[in-house]
MMTF fields as JSON, N, C-alpha, C and O atoms, coordinates in Angstrom:
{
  "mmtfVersion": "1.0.0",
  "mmtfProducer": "UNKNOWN",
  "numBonds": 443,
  "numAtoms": 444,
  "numGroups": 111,
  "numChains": 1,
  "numModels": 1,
  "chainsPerModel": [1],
  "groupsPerChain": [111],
  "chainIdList": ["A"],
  "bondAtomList": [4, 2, 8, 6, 12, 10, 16, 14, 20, 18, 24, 22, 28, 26, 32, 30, 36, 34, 40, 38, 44, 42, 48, 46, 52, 50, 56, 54, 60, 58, 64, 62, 68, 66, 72, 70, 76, 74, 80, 78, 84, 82, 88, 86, 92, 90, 96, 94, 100, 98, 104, 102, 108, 106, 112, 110, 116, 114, 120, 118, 124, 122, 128, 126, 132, 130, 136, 134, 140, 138, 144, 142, 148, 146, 152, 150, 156, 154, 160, 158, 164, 162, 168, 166, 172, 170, 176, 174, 180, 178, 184, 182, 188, 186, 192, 190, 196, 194, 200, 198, 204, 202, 208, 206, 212, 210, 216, 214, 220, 218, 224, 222, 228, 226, 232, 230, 236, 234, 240, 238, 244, 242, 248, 246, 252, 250, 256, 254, 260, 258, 264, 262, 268, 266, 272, 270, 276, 274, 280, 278, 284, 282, 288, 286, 292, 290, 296, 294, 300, 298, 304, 302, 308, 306, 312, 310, 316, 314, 320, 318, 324, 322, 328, 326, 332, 330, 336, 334, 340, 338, 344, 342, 348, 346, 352, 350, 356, 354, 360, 358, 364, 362, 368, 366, 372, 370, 376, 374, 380, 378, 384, 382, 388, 386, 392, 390, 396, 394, 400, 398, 404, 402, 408, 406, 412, 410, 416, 414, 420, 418, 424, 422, 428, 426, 432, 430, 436, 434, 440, 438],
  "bondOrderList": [1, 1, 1, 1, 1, 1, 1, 1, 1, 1, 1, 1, 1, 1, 1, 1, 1, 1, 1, 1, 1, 1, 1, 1, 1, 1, 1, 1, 1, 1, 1, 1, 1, 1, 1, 1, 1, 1, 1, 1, 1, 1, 1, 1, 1, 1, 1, 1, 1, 1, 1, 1, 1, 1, 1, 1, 1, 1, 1, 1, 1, 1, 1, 1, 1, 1, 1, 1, 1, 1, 1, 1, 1, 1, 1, 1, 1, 1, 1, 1, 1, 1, 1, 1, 1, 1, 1, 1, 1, 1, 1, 1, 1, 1, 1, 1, 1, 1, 1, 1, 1, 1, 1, 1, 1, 1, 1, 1, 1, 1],
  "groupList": [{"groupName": "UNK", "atomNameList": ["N", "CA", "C", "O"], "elementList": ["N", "C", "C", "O"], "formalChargeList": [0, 0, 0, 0], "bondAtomList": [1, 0, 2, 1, 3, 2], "bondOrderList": [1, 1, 2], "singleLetterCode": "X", "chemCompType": "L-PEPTIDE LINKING"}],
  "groupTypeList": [0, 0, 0, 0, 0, 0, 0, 0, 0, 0, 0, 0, 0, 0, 0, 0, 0, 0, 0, 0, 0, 0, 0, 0, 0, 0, 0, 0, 0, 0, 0, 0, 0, 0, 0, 0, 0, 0, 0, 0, 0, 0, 0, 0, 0, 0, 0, 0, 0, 0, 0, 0, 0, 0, 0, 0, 0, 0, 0, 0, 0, 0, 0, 0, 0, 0, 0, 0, 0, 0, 0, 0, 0, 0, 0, 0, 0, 0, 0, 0, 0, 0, 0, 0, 0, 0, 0, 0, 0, 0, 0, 0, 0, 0, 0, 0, 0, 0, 0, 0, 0, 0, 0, 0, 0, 0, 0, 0, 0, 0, 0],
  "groupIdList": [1, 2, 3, 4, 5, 6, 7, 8, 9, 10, 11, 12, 13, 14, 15, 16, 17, 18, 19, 20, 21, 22, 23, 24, 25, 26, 27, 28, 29, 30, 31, 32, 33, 34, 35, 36, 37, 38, 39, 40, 41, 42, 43, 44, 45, 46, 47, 48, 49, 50, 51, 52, 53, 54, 55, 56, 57, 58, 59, 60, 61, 62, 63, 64, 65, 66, 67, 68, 69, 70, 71, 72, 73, 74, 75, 76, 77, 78, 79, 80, 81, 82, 83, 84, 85, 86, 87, 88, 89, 90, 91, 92, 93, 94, 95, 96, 97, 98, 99, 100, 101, 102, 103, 104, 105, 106, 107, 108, 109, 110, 111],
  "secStructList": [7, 7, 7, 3, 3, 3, 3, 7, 7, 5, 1, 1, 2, 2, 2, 2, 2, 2, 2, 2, 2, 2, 2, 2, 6, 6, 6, 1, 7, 1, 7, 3, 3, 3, 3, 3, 3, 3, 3, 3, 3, 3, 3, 3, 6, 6, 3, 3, 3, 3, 3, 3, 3, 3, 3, 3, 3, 3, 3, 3, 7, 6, 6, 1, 6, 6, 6, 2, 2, 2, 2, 2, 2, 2, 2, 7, 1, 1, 1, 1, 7, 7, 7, 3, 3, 3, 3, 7, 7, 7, 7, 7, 2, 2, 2, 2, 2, 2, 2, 2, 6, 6, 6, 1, 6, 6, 1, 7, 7, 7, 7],
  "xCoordList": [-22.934, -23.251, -22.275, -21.918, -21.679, -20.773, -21.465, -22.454, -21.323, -21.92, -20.867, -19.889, -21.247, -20.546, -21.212, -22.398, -20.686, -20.923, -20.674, -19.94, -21.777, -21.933, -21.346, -21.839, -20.558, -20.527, -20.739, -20.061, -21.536, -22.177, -22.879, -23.711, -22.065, -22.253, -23.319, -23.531, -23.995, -25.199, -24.64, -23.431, -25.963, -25.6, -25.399, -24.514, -26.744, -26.915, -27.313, -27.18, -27.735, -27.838, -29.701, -30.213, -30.324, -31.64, -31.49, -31.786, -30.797, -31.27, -30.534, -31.162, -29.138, -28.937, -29.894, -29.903, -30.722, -31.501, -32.737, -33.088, -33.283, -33.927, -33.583, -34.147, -32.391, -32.14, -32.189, -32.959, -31.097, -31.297, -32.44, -32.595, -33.297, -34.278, -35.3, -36.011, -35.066, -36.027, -35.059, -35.533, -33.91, -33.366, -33.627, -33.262, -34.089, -34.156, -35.691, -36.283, -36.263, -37.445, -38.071, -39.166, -37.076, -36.926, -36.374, -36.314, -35.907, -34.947, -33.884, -33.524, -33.357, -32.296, -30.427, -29.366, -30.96, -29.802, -30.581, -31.647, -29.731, -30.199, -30.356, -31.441, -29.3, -29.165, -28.319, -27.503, -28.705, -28.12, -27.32, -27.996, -26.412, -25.954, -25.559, -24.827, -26.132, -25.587, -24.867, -25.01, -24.066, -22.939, -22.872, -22.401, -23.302, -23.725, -22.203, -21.324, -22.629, -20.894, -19.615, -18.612, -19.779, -18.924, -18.083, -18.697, -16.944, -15.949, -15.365, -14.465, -16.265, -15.402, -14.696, -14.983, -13.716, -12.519, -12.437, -11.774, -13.301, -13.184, -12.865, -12.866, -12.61, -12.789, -13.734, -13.602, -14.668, -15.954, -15.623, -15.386, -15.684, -16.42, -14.803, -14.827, -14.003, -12.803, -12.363, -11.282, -13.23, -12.78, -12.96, -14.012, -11.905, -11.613, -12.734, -12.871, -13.68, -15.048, -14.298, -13.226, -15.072, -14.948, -16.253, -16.786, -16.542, -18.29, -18.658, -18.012, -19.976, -20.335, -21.238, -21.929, -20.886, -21.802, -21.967, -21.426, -22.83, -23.121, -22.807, -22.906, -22.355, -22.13, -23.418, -24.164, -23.32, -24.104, -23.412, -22.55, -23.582, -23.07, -24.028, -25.017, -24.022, -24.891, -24.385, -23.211, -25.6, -24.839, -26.141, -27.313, -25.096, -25.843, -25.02, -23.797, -25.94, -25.455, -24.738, -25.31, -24.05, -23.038, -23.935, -23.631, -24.991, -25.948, -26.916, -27.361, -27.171, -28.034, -27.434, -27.939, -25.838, -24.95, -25.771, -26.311, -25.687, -26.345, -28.039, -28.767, -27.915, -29.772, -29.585, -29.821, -29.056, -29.073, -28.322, -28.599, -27.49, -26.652, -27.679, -27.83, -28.002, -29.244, -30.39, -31.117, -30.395, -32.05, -31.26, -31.945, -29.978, -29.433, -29.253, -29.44, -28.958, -29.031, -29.983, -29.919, -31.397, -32.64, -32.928, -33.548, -32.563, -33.19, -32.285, -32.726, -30.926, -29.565, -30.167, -31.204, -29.381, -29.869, -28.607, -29.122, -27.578, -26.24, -26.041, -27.193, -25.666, -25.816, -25.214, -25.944, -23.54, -22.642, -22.714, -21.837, -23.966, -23.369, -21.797, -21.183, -21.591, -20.613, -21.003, -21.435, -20.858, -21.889, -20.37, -19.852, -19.87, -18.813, -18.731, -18.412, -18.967, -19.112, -17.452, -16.294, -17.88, -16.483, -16.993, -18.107, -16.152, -16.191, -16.27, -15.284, -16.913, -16.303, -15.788, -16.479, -14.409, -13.756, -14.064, -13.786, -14.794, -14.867, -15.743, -16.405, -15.745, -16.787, -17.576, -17.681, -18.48, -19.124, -19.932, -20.5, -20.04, -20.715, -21.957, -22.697, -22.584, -23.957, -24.714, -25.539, -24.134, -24.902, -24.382, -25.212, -23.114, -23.135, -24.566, -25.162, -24.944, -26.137, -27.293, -28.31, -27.252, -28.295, -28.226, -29.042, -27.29, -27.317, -28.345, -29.213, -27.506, -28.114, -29.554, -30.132, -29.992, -31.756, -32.15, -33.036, -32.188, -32.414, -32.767, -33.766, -31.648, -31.6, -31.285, -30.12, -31.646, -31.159, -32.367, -33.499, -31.792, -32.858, -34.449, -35.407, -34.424, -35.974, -36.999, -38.217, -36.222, -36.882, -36.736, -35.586, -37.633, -37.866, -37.637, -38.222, -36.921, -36.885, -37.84, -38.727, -37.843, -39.687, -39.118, -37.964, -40.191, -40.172, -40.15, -40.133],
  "yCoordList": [-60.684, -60.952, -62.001, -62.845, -62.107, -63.134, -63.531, -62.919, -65.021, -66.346, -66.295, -65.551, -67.081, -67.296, -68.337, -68.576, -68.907, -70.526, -69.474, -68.524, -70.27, -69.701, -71.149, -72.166, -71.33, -72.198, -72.389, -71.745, -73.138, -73.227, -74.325, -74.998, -74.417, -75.553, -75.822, -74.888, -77.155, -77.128, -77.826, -78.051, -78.433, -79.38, -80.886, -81.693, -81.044, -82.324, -81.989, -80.819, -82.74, -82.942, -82.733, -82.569, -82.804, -82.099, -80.722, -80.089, -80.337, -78.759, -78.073, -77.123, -78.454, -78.124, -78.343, -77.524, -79.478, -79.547, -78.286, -77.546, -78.47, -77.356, -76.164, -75.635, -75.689, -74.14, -73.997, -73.268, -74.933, -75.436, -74.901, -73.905, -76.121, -75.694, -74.474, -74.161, -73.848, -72.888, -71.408, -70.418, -71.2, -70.362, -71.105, -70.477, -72.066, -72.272, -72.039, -71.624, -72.142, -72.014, -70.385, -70.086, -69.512, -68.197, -67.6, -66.372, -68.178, -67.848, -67.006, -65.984, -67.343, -66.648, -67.252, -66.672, -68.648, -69.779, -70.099, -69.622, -70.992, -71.745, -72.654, -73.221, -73.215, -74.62, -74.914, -74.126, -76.017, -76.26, -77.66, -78.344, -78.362, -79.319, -79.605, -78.88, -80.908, -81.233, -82.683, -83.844, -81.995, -83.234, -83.574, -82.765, -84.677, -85.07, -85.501, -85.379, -86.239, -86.834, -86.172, -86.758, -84.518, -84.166, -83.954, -83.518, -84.204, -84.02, -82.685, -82.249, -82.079, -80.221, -80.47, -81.092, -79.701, -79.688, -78.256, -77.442, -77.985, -76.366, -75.934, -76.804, -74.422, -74.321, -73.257, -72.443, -73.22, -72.205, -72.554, -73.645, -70.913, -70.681, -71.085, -71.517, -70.93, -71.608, -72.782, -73.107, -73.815, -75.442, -76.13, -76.118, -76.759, -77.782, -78.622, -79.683, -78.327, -79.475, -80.124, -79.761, -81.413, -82.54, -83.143, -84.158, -82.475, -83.031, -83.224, -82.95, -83.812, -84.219, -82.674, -82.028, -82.352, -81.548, -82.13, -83.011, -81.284, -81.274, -79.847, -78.899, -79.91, -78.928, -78.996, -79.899, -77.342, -76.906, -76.133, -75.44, -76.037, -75.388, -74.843, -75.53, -73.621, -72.779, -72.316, -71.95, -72.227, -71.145, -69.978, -69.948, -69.088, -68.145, -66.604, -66.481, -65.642, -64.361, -63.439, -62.647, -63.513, -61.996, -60.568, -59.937, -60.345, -59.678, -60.264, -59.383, -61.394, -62.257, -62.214, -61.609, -63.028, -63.585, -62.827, -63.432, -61.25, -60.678, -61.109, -61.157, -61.312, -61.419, -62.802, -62.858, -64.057, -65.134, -65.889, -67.04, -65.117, -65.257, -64.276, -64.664, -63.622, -63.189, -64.368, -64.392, -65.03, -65.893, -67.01, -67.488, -67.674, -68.762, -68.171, -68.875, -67.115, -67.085, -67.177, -67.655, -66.583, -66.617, -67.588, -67.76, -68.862, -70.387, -71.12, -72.197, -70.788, -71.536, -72.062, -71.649, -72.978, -73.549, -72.843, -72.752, -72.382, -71.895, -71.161, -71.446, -70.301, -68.925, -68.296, -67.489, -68.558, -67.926, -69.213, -70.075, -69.175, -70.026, -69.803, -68.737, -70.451, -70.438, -70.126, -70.999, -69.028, -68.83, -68.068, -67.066, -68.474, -67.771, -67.676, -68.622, -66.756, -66.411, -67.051, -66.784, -67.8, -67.96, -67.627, -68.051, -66.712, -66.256, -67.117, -67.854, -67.278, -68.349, -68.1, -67.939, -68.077, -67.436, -67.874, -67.172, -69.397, -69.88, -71.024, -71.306, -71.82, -72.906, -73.205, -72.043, -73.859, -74.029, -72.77, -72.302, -72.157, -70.792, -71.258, -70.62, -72.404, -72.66, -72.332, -71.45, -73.386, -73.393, -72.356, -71.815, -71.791, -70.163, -69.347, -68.666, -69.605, -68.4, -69.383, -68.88, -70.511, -70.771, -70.756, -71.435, -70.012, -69.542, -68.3, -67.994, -67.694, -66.418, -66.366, -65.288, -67.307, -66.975, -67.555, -66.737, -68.119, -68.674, -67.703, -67.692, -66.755, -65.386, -64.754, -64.517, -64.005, -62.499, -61.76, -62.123, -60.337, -59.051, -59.854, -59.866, -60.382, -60.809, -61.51, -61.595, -62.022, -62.318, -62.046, -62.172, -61.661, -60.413, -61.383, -62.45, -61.269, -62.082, -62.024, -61.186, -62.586, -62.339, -61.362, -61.088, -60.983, -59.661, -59.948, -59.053],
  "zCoordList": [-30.964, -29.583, -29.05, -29.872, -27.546, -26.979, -26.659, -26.255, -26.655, -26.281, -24.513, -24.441, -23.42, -22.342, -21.415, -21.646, -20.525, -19.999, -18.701, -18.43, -18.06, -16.492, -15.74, -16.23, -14.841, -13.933, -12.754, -11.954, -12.358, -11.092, -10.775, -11.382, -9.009, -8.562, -7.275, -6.502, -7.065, -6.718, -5.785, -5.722, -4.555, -3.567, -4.143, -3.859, -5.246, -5.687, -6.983, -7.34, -7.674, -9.094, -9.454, -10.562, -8.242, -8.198, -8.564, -9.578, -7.157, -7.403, -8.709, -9.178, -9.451, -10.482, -11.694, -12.613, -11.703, -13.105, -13.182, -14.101, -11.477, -10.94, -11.556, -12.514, -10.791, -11.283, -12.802, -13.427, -13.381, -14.979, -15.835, -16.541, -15.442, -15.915, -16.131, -17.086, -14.722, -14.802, -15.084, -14.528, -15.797, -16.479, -18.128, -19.121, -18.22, -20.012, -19.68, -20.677, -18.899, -18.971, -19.159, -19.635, -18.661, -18.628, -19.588, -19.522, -20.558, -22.017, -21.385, -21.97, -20.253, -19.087, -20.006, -20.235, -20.243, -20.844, -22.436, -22.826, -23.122, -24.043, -23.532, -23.656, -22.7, -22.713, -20.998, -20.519, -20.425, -19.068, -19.029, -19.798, -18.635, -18.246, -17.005, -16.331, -16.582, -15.559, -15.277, -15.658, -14.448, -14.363, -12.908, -12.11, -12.553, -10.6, -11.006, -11.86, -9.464, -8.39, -8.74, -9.145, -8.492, -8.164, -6.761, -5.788, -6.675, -5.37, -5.531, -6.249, -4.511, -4.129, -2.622, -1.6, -3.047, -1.774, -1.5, -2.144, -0.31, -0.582, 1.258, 2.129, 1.548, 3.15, 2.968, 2.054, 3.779, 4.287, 5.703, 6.22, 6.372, 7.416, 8.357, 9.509, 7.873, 8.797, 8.598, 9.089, 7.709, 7.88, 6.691, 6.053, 6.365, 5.278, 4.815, 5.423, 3.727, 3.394, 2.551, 2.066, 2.328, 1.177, 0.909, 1.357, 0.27, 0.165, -1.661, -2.673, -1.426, -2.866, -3.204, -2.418, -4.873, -5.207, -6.928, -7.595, -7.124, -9.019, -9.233, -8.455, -10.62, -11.667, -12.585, -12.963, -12.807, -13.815, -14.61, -14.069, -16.055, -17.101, -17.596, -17.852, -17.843, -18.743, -19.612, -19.669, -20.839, -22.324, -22.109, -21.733, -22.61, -22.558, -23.296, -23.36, -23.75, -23.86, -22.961, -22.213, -23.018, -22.177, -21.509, -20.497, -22.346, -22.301, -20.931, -20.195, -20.662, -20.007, -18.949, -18.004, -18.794, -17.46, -16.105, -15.179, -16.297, -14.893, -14.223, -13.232, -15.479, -14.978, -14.087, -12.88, -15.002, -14.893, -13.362, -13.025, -12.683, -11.898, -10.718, -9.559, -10.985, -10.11, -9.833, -8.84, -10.572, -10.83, -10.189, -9.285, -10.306, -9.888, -8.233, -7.24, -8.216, -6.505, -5.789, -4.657, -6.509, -5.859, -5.61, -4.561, -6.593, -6.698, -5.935, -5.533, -5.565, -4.947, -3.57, -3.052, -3.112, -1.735, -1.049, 0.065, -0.912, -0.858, -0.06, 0.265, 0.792, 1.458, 0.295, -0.281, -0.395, -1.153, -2.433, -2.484, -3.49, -4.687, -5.634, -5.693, -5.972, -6.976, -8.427, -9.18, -8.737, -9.802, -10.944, -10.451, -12.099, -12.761, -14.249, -14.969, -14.569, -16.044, -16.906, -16.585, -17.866, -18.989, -20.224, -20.533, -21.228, -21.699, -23.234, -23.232, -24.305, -25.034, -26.355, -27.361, -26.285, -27.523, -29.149, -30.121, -29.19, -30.305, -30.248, -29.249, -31.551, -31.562, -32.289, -32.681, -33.045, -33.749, -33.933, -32.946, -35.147, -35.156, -35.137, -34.389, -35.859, -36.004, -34.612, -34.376, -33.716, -32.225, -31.556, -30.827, -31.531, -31.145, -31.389, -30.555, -32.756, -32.903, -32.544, -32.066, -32.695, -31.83, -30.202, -29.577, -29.549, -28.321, -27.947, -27.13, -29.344, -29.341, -29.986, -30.126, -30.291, -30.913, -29.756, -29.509, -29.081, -27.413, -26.406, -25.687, -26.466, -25.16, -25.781, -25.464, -26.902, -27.47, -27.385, -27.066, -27.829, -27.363, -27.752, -26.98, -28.899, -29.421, -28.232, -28.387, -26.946, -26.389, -25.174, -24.754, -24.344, -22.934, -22.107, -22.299, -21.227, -19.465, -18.756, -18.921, -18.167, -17.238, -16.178, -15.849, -15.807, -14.851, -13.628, -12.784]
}
């Protein structure tokens, strides 16, 4: 099974633990991190932003990413979240498979 890190960014460091949470709470992720005071430099809508956001990192199965990026939009405050699958080529195999006993087939997504 591929292990893969979802990235996605929130308004504040609330609503990331938020979403966070309630994909580990969903066996959607293993595991969530969040990292506040981030500086995004981005343009929406025609015009140059500079605003504060938080990052979220997710682990998760390759198998999962769709579900999970579905569930982060439902929960997003966002019109368009930033939501991006990375792929993860390597790494400690131990916690690799403990990714995968986290969100693998053995355990059902909620409906």
């Amino acid at each position: 099974m591929a292990c893969v890190l979802l990235y996605v960014t929130a308004g504040d460091a609330d609503e990331a633990a938020r979403i966070g949470r309630a994909l580990v709470e969903e066996r959607l992720v293993a595991c969530a991190n969040v990292i506040p005071g981030v500086r995004s430099i981005y343009r929406w809508e025609g015009t140059v932003r500079d605003e504060g956001e938080a990052v979220l990192i997710a682990k998760t199965i390759e198998s999962r990413a769709e579900a999970a990026t579905a569930r982060i939009k439902a929960l997003h405050g966002y019109d368009l979240p930033c939501v991006v699958v990375l792929p993860l080529i390597g790494g400690n195999a131990d916690f690799l498979r403990w990714i995968e006993s986290e969100t693998g087939p053995g355990e059902a997504p909620p409906d």
